[in-house]
N, C-alpha and C positions, 0 to 999 in steps of 0.2 A: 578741547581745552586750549588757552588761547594763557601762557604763562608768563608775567612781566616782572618785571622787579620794578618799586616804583621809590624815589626819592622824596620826600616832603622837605621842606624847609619853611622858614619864615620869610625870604626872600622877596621881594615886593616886583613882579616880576611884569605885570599890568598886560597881561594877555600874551605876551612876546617872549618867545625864544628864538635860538639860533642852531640849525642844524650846518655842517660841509656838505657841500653837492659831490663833490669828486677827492674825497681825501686833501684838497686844496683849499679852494673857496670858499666861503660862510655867507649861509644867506637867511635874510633875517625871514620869522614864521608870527605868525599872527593868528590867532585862533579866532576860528570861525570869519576867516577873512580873506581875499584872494585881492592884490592891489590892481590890477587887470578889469576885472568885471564885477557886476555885483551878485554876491553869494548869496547863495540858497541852502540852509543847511538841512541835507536829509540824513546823511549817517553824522553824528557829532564825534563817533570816534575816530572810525576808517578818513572820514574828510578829515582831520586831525594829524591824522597818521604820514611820516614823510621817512623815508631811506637814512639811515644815517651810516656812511661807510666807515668815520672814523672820531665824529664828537658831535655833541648835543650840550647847550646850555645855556642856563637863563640868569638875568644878573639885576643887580638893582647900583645906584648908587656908589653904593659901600662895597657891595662882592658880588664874586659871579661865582656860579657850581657849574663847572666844566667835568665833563662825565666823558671819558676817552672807552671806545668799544676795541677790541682785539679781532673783531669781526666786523662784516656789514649785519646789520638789524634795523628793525622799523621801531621809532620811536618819537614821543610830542610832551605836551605840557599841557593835562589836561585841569589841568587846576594852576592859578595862579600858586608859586613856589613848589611845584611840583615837575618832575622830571620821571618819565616809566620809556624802559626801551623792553620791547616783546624780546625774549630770550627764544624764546618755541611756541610754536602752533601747530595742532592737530585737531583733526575733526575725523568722525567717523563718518560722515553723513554729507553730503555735498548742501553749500547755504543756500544756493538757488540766486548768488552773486556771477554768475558768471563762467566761475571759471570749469563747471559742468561734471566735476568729480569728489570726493572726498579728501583732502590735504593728510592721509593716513598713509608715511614713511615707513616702513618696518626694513628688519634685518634681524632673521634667526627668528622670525617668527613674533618677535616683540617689536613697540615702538622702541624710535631712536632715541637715543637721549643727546642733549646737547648741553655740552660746557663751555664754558666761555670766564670772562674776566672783564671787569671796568674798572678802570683807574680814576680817580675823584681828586679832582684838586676844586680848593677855593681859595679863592685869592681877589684881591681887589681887583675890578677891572682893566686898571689901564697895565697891570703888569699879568693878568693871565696869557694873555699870547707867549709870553717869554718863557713859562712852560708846554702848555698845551702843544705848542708849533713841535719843539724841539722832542717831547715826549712821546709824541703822536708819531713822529720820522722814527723814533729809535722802536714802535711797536711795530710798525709796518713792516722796518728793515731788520729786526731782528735774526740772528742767524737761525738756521734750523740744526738743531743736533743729530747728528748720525756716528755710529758706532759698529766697527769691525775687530778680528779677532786674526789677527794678524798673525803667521808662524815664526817671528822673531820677536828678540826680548826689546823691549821698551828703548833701553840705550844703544842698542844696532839702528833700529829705527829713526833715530830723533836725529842720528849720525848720516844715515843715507837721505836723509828728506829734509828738506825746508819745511816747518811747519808753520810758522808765521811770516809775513810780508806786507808791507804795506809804501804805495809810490808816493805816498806823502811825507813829507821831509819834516813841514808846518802842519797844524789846521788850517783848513779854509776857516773863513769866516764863521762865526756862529749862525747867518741867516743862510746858508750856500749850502747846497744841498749835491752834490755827483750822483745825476742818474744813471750817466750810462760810461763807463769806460772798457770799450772796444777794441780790440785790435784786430786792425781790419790784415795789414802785411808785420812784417820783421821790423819798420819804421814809419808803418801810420796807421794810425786812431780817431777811434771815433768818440769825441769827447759830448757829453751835453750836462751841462749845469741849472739850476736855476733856485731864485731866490724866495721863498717859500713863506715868508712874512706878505700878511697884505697892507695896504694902503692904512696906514692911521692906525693901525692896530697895538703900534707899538714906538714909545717915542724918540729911540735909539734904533732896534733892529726893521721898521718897516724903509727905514731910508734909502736909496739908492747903494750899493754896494761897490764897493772896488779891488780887484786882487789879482795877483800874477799867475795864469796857467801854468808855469814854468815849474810853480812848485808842487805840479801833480808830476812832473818828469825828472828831477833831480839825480835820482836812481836811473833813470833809462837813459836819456841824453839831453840834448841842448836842442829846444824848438828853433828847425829854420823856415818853418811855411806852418801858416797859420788861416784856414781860409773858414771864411761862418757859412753855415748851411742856411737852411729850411730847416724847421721844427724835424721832419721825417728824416732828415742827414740822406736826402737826393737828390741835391740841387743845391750849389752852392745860388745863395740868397739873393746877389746883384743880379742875379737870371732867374727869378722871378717875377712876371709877367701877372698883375693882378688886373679884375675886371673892373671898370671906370665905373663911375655913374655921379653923378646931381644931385645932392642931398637937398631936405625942405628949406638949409637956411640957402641955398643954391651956392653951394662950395664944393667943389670936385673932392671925391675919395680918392684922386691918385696919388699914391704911394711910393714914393723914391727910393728906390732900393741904396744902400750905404758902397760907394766907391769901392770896385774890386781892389783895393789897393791901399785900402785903409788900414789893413792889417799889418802896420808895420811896427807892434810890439805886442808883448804876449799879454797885458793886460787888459783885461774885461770886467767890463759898468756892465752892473744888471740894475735895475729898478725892482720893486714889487712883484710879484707873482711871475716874474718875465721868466722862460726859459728858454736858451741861446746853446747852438748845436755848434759842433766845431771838426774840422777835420786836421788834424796834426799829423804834420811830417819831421820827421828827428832824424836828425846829422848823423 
């Protein structure tokens, strides 16, 4: 059994939709189309079928139906105004596709069952990214709840522990995203940001961005050394050593890494999809 939920609409969608490749990017899908080579259609559905780790949606004109997953799942547009993402797959029987076994999960003797959630928004195009972006972080990043049973009363408790905290004074930006805040000793951190709107998508939040690191430290101290990494935070970035080469319009790929020394305030310009790693020292 192969279980989908599928969406209809009237939406004039002309072959095309749009799945994320990595919970970031969006890239556009074409049915029964590959823009590379020219296609040969033997399965019309599996060919059809693409990853979706966190949205899928197709739009016309007037609206777009953005379909947010709470999981990764496989899903496409197999009819124009149409959206189905596979919830669950089970077969008792191997298809003689490959993969040499039966897709039959059990536990306790029964199949798995599988729950999930999709969130639907529509909205006219040029304003869907100003939810979808922001929706899709807060499903991703949501906390997990966990619950103990603790030998004192509530008001002892709430008394001996900090239960809420937070090193942010402001918001960042609406486009700005804190992946990772580190603390590597007693007064340095391992900061990395990044701006999570893509290019055109949005005619306010895809723009270049600008804002004080300072205000993720308010609470802790006063930044005095501010140096940018590597994407991995092992290698500050001016010692970065890329390999050359001759592109076809015969222009060099070399790459100039940004003055160790440029860092001499705490504010940071991100553009589009950029993410920029940081190591922070405080006073």
């Amino acid at each position: 059994k192969e279980i989908i939920v599928r969406y209809d609409t009237d939406i004039q969608s002309d072959e095309t939709f749009y799945t994320d490749a990595n919970g970031r990017e969006v890239l556009e899908r074409k049915r029964d189309y590959r823009p590379t080579w020219n296609y040969t259609v033997y399965e019309s559905v599996s060919g059809n079928y693409y990853p979706i780790p966190s949205r899928i949606w197709i739009k016309d004109n007037q609206r777009q139906l953005t379909i947010l997953t709470d999981r990764s799942e496989g899903g496409s547009s197999m009819h124009d105004g149409s959206i189905e993402l596979m919830v669950h797959r089970r077969t008792l029987y191997d298809d003689s596709l490959g993969v040499g076994e039966p897709m039959n999960e059990t536990a306790y003797g029964k199949g798995l069952v599988v729950c999930g959630k999709h969130f639907l928004l529509l909205e006219p195009p040029e304003s869907s990214a100003f939810y979808h972006r922001n929706i899709a972080q807060r499903l991703f990043m949501s906390p997990m709840g966990t619950y103990a049973l603790p030998n004192v009363s509530y008001a002892n408790y709430s008394t001996s522990y900090r239960q809420t905290w937070s090193a942010l004074t402001e918001p960042l930006p609406y486009n700005v995203h804190l992946l990772t805040f580190d603390q590597s000793s007693s007064k340095v951190f391992l900061i990395r940001v990044e701006h999570y709107f893509e290019l055109n998508e949005d005619e306010t939040f895809s723009k270049a961005v600008q804002f004080d690191l300072q205000i993720l430290f308010n609470r802790l101290g006063k930044i005095v050394e501010l140096v940018e990494l590597t994407l991995g935070g092992n290698l500050p970035l001016n010692e970065m050593k890329r390999l050359v080469w001759i592109t076809n319009q015969n222009e060099s790929s070399h790459w100039k890494s940004t003055d160790p020394n440029f860092l001499t305030s705490t504010v940071v310009i991100l553009s589009s999809m950029e993410i920029k790693t940081f190591q922070v020292t405080l006073q």
